[in-house]
MIVEX-380425 format. One record per residue (C-alpha): residue in one letter; x, y, z. Coordinates in steps of 0.02 Angstrom, whole numbers, always signed. Example, Ala and Ser with C-alpha at 12.3 -4.5 7.8 and 13.67 -1.06 7.14 Angstrom:
BEGIN
{aa=A	X=+615	Y=-225	Z=+390};
{aa=S	X=+684	Y=-53	Z=+357};
// end
This chain:
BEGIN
{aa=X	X=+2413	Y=+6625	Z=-6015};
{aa=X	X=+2593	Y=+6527	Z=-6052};
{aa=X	X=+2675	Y=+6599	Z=-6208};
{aa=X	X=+2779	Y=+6501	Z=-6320};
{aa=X	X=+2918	Y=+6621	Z=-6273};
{aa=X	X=+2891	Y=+6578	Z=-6096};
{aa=X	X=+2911	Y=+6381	Z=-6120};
{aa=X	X=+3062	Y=+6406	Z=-6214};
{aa=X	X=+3146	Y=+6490	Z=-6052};
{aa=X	X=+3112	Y=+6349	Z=-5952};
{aa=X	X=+3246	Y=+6230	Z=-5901};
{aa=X	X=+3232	Y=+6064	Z=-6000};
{aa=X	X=+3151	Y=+5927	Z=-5907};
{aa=X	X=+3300	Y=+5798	Z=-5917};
{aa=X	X=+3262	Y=+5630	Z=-5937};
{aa=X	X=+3340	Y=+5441	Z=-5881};
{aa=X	X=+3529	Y=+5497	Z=-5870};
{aa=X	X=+3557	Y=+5305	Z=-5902};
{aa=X	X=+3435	Y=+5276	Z=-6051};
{aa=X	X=+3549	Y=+5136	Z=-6138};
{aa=X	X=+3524	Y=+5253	Z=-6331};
{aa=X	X=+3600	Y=+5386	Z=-6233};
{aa=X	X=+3733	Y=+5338	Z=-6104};
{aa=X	X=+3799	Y=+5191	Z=-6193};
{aa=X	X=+3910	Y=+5276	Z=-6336};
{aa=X	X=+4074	Y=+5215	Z=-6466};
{aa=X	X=+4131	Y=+5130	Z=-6600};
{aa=X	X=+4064	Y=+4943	Z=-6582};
{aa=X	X=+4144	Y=+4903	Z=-6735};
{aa=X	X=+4292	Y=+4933	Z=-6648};
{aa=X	X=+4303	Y=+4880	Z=-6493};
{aa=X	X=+4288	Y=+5059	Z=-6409};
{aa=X	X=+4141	Y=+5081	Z=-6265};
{aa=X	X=+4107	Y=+5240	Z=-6175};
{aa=X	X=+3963	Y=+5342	Z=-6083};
{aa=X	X=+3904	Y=+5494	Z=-6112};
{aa=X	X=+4019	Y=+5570	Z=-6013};
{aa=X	X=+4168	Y=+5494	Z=-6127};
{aa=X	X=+4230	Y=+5378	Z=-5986};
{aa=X	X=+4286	Y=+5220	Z=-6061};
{aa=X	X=+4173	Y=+5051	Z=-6030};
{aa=X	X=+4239	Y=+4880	Z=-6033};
{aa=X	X=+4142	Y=+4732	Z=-6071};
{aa=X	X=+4150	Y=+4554	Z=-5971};
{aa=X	X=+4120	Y=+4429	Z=-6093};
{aa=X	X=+4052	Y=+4254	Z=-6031};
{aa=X	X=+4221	Y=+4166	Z=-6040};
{aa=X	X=+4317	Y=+4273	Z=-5938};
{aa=X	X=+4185	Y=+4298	Z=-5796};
{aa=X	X=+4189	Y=+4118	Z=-5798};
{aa=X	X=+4396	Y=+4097	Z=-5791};
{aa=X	X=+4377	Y=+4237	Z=-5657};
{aa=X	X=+4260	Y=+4079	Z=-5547};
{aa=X	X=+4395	Y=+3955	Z=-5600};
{aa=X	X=+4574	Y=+4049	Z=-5549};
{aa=X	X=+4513	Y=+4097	Z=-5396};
{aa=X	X=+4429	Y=+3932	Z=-5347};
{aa=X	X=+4591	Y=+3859	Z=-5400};
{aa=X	X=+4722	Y=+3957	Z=-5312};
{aa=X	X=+4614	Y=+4006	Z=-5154};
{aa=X	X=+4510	Y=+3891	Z=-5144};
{aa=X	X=+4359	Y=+3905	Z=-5017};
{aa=X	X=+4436	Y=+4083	Z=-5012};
{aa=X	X=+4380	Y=+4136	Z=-5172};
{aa=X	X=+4212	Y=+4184	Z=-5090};
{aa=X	X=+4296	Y=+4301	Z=-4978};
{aa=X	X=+4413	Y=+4372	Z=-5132};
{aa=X	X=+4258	Y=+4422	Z=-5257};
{aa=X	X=+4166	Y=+4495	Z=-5087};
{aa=X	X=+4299	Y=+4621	Z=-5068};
{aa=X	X=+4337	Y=+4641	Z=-5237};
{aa=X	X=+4142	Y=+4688	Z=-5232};
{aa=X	X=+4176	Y=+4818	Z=-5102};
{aa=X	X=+4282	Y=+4910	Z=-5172};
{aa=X	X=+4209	Y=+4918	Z=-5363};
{aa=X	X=+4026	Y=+4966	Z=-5262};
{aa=X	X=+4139	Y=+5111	Z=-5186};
{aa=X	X=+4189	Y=+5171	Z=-5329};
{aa=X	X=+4028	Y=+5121	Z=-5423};
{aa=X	X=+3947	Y=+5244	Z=-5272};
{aa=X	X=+4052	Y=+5384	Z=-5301};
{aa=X	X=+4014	Y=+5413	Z=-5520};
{aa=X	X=+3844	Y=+5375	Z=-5480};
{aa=X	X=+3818	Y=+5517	Z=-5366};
{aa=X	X=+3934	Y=+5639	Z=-5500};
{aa=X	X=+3840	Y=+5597	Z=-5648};
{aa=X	X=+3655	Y=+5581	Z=-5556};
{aa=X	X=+3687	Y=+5759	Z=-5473};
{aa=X	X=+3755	Y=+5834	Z=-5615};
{aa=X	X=+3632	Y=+5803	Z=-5726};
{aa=X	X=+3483	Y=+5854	Z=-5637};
{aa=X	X=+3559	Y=+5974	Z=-5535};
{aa=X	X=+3534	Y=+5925	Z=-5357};
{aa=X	X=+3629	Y=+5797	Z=-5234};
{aa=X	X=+3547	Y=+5628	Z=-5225};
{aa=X	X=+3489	Y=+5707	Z=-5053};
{aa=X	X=+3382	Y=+5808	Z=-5116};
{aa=X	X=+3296	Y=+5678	Z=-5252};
{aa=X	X=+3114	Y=+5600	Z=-5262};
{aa=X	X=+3142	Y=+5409	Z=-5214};
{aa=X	X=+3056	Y=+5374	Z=-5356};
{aa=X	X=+3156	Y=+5480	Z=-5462};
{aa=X	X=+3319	Y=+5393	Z=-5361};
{aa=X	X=+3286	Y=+5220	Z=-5384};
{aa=X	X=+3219	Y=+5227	Z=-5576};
{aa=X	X=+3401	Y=+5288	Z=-5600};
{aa=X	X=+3470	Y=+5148	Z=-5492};
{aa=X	X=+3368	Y=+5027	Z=-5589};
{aa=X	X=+3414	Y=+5084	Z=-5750};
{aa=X	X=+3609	Y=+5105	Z=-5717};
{aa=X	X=+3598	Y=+4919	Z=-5644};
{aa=X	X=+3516	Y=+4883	Z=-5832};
{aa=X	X=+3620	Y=+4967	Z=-5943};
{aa=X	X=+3775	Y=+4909	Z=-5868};
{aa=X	X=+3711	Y=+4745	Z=-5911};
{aa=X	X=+3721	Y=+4678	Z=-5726};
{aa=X	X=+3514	Y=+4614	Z=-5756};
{aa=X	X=+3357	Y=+4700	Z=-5685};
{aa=X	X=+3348	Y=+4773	Z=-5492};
{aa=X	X=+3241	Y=+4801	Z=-5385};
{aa=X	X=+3239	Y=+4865	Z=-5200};
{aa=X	X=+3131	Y=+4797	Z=-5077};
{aa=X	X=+3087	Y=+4915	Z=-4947};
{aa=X	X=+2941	Y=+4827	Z=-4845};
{aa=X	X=+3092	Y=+4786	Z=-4709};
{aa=X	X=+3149	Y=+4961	Z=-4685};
{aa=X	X=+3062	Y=+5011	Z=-4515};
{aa=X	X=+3143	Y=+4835	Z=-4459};
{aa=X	X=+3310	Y=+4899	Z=-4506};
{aa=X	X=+3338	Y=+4784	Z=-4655};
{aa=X	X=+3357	Y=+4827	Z=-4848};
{aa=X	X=+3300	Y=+4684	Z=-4971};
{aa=X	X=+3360	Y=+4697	Z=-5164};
{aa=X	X=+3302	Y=+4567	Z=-5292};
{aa=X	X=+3414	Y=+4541	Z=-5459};
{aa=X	X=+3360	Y=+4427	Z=-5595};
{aa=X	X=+3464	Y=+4396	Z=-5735};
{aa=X	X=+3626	Y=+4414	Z=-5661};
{aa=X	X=+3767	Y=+4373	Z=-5783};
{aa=X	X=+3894	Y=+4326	Z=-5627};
{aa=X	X=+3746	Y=+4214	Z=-5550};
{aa=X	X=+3738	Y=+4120	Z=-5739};
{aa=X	X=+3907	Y=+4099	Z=-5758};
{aa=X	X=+3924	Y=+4051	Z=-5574};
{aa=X	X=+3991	Y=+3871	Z=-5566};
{aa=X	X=+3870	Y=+3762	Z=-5483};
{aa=X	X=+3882	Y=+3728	Z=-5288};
{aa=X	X=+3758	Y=+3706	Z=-5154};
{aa=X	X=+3776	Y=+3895	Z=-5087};
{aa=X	X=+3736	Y=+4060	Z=-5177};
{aa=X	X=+3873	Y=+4111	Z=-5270};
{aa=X	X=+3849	Y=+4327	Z=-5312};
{aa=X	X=+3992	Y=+4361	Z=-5190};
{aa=X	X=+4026	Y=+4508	Z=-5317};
{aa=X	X=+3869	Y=+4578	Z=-5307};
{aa=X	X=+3854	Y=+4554	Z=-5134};
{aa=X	X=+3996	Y=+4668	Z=-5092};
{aa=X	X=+3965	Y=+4806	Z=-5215};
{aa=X	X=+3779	Y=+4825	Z=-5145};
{aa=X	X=+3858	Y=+4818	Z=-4967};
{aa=X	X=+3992	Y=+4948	Z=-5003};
{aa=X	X=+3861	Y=+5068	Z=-5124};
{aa=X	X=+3714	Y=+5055	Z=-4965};
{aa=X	X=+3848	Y=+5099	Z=-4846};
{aa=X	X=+3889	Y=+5250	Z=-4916};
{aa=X	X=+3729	Y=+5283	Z=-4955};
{aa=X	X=+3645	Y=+5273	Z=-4798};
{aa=X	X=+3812	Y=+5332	Z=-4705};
{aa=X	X=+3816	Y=+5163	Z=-4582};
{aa=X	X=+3921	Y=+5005	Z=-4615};
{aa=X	X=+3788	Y=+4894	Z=-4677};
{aa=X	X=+3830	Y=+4681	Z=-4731};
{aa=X	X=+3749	Y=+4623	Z=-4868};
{aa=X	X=+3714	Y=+4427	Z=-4882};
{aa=X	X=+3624	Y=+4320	Z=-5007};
{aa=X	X=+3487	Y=+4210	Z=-4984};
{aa=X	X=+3415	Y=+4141	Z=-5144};
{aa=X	X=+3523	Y=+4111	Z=-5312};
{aa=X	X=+3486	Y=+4073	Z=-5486};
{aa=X	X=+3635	Y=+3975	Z=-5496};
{aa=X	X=+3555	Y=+3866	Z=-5374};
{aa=X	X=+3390	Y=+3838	Z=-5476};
{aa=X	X=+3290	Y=+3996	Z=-5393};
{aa=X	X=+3205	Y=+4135	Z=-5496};
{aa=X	X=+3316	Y=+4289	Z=-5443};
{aa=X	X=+3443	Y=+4310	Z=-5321};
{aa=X	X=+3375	Y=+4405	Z=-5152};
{aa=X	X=+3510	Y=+4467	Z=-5020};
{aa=X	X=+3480	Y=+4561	Z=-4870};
{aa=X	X=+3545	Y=+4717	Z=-4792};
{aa=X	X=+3565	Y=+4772	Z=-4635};
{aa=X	X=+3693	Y=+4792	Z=-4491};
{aa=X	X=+3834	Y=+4666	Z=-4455};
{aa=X	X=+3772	Y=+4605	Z=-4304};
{aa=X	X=+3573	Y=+4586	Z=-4342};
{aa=X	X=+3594	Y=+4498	Z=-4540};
{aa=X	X=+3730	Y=+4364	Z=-4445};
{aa=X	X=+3616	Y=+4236	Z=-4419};
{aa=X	X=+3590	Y=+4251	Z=-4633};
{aa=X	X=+3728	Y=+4156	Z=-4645};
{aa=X	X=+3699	Y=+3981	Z=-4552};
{aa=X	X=+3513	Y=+3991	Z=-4590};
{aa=X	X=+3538	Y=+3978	Z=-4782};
{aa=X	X=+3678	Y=+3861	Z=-4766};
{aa=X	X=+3514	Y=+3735	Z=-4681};
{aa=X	X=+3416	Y=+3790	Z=-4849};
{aa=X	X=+3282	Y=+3882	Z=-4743};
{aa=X	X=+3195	Y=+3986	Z=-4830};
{aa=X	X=+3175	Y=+4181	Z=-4906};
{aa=X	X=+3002	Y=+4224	Z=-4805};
{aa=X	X=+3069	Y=+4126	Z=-4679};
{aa=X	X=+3215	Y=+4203	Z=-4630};
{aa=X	X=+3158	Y=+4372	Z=-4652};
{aa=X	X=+3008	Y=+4339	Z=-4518};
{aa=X	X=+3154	Y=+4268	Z=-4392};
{aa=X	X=+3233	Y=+4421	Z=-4414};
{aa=X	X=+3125	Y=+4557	Z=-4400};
{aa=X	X=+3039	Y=+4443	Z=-4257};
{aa=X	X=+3237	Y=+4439	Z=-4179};
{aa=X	X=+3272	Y=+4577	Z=-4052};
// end
């Protein structure tokens, strides 16, 4: 029979690390945002996302794609690497060792709380070699000015750059759908360079998602 005495000496059974009560701390009133871990947070209000779009399509140009992608790789680096301190710190294992379950609600929560909308990871394509991950509510997709090509070049490179590490191979990431362009999330695809090229031409001819994934797990 369990004794009170003998549930008190068990180890806590640790919750969401990213719960937004409890990782998003500070004085609001003031301007000052941290986690739980005292880091500071900075917050990306509408305008300047939007003057970020503007500069760079100004000065660069048909660049400024190319500019936010790598940008994007090297935040999802470093996004990759305080994930994996604060995830295996607080429940005491490397991510190696977690439940996917138990992984991706903390993916899917950080994603949240960091106010970067809801994800979700798609892995029907993974014996094909190919990664799908589904955002809706994406504040750089909203404040994305409009075009006729999906425009989360951001996002694109931090998922590249945080599955890369993750999986230990240099994966691309490319989008497919947009809700700048009118669709109901944005969907991009992961996989290696070479197999998720094709991505590329067949959304600039508007094909579409199901589509293009059946071309390229049918593609050898």
């Amino acid at each position: 029979m369990i004794t009170v005495a003998d549930l008190l000496k068990e180890q806590r059974l640790p919750g969401n690390y990213f719960a937004f009560d409890a990782y998003i701390q500070g004085d609001f009133e003031s301007g000052l945002v941290e986690n739980r871990r005292g880091d500071r947070l900075i917050a990306l209000p509408e305008t300047l996302i939007q003057a970020i779009y503007a500069g760079l399509q100004h000065e660069i140009g048909p660049s400024a794609g190319i500019a936010l992608l790598n940008c994007g790789r090297w935040w999802g680096k470093n996004f990759y690497t305080r994930f994996v301190e604060q995830v295996s710190e607080y429940y005491g294992k490397p991510i190696a060792e977690m439940e996917m379950v138990e992984f991706l609600q903390c993916l899917k929560q950080c994603w949240k709380t960091h106010g970067w909308g809801v994800f979700d990871l798609d892995l029907n394509y993974s014996s094909q070699g190919f990664l799908v991950v589904k955002i809706t509510n994406s504040a750089f997709a909203q404040q994305a000015p409009k075009g006729d090509s999906p425009a989360c070049f951001l996002e694109a490179g931090i998922l590249s750059a945080f599955f890369s590490q993750l999986t230990g191979r240099e994966l691309r990431c490319v989008q497919i759908t947009c809700e700048s362009l009118g669709a109901d999330s944005n969907q991009f695809v992961l996989g290696l360079a070479d197999r998720v090229k094709p991505v590329e031409a067949w959304v600039a001819e508007q094909v579409d998602f199901e589509t293009i994934m059946n071309q390229l797990c049918g593609s050898k």
